[in-house]
N, C-alpha and C positions, 0 to 999 in steps of 0.2 A: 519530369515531374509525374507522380503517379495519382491516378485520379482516384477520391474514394467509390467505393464499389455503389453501384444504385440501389443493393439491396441487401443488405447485411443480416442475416438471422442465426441466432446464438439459440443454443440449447430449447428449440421449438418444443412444446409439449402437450398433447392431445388425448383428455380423456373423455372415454364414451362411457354413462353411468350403466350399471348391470345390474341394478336391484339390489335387496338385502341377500347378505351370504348366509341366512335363516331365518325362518318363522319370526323367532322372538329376538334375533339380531339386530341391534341400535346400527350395526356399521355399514355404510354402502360400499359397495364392489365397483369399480369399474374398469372399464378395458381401456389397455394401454394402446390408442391407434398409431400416435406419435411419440415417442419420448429420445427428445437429444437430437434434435435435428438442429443442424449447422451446413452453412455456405453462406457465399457471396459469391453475386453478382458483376459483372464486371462490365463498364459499359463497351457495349458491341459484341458482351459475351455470351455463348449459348448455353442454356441448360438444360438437360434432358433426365427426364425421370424412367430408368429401366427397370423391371422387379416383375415378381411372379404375383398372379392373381391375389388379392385381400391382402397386399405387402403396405399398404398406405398412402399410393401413389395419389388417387384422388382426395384423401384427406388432405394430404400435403397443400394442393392447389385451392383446394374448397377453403382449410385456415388461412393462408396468405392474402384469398379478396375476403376474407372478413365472414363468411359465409358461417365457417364454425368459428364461429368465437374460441381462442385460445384462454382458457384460464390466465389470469393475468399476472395471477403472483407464481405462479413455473414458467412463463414464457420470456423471451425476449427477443423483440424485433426493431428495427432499423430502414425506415424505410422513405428514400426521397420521393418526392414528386417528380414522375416523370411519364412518356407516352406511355409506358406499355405497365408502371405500377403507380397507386395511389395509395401511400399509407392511411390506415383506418383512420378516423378522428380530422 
């Protein structure tokens, strides 16, 4: 029997705002720190983030405890209670 995973995250999404793209521009800019992040977790399983400097490795970790808030209508997560994660809410 296969257990479900402890920590399911589909298509994660993280924008950081960047201002108006002009003086007299109605539109905001923002930076895409996250976009489309997916895994799961498996229990007893390890994960390890490897990447080059400003790749999003600590955004990753900062949106998962809740730190940066994920925009809510691009995100989606799954998350049981358990020792090592507490889903938001």
């Amino acid at each position: 029997m296969t257990l479900p995973p402890i920590l399911s995250i589909r298509n994660l999404v993280k924008l950081f705002p960047a201002g108006r793209s002009g003086i007299f521009s109605k539109q905001d800019r923002f930076v895409h720190a996250l976009d489309g992040v997916s895994f799961d977790l498996e229990r007893g399983g390890v994960l390890a983030l490897a990447g080059e400097s400003g790749c999003g490795k600590s955004t990753l970790a900062l949106t998962l405890m809740a730190w940066n808030a994920p925009p809510p209508a691009r995100s989606s997560s799954t998350a049981r209670r358990s020792p090592i994660c507490k889903a938001p809410g």
